[in-house]
C-alpha positions in Angstrom: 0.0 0.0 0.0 3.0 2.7 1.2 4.0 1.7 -2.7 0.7 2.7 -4.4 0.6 5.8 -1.6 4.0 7.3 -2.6 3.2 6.7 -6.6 0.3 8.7 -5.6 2.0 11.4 -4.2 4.6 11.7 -6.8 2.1 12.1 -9.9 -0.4 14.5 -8.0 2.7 16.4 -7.4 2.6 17.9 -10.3 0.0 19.2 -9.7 1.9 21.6 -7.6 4.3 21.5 -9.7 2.0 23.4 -11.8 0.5 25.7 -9.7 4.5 26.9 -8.3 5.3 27.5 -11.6 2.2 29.9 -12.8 2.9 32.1 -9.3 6.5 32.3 -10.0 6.7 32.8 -13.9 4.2 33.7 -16.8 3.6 30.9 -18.9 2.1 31.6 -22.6 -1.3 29.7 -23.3 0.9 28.2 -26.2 2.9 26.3 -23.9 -0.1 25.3 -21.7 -1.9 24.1 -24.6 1.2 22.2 -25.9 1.6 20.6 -22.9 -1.9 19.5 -22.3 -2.5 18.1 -25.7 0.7 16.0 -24.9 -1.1 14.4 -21.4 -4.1 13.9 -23.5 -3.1 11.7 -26.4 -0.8 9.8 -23.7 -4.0 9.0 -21.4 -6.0 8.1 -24.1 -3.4 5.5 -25.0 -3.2 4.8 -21.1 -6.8 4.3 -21.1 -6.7 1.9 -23.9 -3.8 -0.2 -23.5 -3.2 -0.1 -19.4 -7.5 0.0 -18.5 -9.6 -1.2 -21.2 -7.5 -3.8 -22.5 -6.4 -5.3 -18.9 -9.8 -5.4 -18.4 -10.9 -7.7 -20.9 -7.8 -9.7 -20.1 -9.0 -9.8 -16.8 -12.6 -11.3 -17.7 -12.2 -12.3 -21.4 -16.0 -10.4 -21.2 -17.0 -7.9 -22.6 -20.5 -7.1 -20.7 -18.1 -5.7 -17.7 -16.1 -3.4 -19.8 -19.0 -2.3 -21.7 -21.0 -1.3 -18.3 -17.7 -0.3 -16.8 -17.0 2.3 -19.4 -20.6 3.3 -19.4 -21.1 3.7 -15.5 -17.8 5.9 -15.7 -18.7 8.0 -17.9 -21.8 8.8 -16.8 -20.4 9.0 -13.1 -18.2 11.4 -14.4 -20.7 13.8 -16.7 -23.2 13.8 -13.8 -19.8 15.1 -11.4 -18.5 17.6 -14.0 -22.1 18.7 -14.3 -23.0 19.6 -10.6 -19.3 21.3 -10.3 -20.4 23.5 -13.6 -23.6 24.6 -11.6 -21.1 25.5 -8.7 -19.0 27.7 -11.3 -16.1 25.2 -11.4 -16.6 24.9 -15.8 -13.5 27.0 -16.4 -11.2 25.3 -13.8 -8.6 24.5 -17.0 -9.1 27.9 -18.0 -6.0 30.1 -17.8 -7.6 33.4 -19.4 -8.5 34.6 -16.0 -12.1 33.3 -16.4 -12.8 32.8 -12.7 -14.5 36.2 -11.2 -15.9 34.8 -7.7 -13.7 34.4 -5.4 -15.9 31.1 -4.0 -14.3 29.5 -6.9 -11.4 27.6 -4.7 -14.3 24.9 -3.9 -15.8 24.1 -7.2 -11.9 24.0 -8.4 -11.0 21.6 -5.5 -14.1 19.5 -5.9 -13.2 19.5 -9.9 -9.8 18.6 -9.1 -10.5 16.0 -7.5 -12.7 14.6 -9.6 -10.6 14.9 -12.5 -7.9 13.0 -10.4 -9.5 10.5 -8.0 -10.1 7.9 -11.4 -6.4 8.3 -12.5 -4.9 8.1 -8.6 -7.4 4.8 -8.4 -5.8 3.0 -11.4 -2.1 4.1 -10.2 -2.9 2.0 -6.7 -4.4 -0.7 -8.8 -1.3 -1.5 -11.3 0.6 -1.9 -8.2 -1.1 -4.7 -7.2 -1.8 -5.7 -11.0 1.8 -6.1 -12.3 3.8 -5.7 -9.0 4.7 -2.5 -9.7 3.1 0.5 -10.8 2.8 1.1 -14.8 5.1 3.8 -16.2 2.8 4.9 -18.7 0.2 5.6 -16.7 2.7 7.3 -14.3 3.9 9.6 -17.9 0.4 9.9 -18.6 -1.0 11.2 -15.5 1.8 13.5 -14.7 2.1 15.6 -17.5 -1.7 16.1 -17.2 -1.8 17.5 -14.1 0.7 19.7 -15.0 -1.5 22.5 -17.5 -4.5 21.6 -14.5 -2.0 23.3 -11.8 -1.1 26.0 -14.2 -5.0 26.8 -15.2 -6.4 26.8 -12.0 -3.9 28.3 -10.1 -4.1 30.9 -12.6 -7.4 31.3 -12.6 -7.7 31.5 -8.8 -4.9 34.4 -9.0 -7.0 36.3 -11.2 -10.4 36.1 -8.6 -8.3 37.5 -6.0 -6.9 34.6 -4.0 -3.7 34.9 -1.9 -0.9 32.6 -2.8 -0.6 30.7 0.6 -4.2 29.9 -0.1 -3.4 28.3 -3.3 -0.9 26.6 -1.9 -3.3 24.9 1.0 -5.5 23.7 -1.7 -3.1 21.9 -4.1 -1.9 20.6 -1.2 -4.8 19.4 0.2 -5.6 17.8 -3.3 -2.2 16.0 -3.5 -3.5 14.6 0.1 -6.3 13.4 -1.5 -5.5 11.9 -4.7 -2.2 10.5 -2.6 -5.2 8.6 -0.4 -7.1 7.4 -3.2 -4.0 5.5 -5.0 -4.2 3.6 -1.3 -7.8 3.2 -1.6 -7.3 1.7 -5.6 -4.7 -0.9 -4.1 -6.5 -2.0 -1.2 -10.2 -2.3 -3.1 -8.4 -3.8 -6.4 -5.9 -6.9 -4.2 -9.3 -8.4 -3.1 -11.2 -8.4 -5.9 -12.3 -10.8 -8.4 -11.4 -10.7 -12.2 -14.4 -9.5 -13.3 -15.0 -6.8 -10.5 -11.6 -5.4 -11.3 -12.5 -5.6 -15.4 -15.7 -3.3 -14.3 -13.5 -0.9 -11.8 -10.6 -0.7 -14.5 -13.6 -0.2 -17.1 -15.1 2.6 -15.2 -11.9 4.5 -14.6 -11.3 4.1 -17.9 -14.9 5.9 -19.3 -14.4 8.5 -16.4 -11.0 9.4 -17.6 -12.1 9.7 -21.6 -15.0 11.8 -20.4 -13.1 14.1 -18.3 -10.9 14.1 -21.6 -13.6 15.3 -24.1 -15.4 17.3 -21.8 -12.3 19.6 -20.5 -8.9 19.1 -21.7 -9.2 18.4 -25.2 -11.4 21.8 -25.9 -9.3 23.6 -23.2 -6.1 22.2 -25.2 -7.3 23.1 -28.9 -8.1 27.0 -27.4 -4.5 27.2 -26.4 -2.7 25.0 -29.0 -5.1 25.3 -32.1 -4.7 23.2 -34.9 -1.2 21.8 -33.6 -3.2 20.1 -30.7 -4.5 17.0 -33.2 -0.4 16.4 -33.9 0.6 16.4 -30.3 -1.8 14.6 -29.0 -0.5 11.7 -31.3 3.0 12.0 -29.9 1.6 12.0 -26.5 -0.2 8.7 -27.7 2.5 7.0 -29.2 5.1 7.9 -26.3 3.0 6.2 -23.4 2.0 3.1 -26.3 5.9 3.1 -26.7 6.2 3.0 -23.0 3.5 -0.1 -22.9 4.9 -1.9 -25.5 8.6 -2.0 -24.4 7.5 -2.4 -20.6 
């Protein structure tokens, strides 16, 4: 578990990461939409090759995948859409979107639920393969990279102070750190077709957090470059797989 705890720790760290580097510096949307683009093509690979393919090698069945990845993305949609309501809908947004300064707890809550699917599957490819999948470790960090950027921009520009900002990446890092736990403990007593489901419904969670946020938040910042990154994002993590 301390394994799946400290991988936790390590990838929601850059979330941080993030957030220290848009106090400290001004970053151009170019780069932010670069990088983005690059942590979406290598999830979707992730997704496909580390979630939804171990889960039908897990039940050689496809009616759990096919309700995992349903049940996912619905779970996620129906999140995303109550945070909206809560003005959290421009928590990727750098461009200073955020007006109310009651933002910090749909950005936490959105956080969070952009993370807790990806922080899940890190704790579960512990147990899985022994140790924890590099690609998914790639994948995951460089995403959460732009998200710390965004919204820490966003929270500069509706008036937060930054030891605030600071208290609630941190507090997200906490919690992401405790759900890779949770995703080791839930997936080493499972059976082979509960973990196909759980795997599954990370995996639809994760492509509809995808579509819904950072791909459009991506191409605003990127433009038409975003389609060609996010196939070199895709093809490092499937190089990753495929040589791991």
């Amino acid at each position: 578990m301390w394994q799946a705890l400290l991988w936790g720790v390590l990838t929601s760290g850059s979330l941080m990461l993030g957030a220290v580097a848009a106090l400290r510096f001004k970053i151009s949307h170019n780069v932010i939409g670069f990088v983005m683009a690059f942590g979406v093509g290598a999830l979707i690979s992730s997704v496909c090759f580390e979630l939804v393919g171990e889960a039908f090698a897990e039940s050689r069945d496809i009616l759990p995948v096919a309700a995992g990845l349903l049940l996912g993305a619905l779970a996620f949609f129906t999140g995303d859409l109550l945070i909206d309501r809560m003005g959290g809908e421009n928590r990727k947004n750098m461009r200073g979107a955020h007006k109310d300064k009651d933002v910090g707890l749909p950005i936490l809550l959105g956080t969070v639920l952009d993370g807790i699917p990806e922080s899940i599957v890190i704790g579960m490819t512990v147990v899985a393969g022994g140790g924890v999948s590099a690609a998914m470790i790639v994948a995951v960090f460089l995403s959460n990279i732009p998200e710390g950027l965004t919204s820490t921009t966003g929270l500069l520009a509706s008036g937060w102070k930054k030891r605030s900002i600071v208290g609630l990446w941190a507090a997200i890092v906490v919690t992401s750190a405790l759900s890779a736990a949770v995703g080791y403990l839930v997936f080493a007593n499972t059976s082979g077709v509960t973990k196909a489901f759980i795997l599954s419904f990370a995996g639809g969670a994760i492509l509809t957090m995808l579509a819904d946020t950072m791909i459009p938040e991506a191409y605003r910042d990127s433009g038409k470059l975003t389609g060609l990154i996010v196939v070199l994002g895709f093809f490092l993590a499937f190089y990753i797989t495929t040589i791991g």
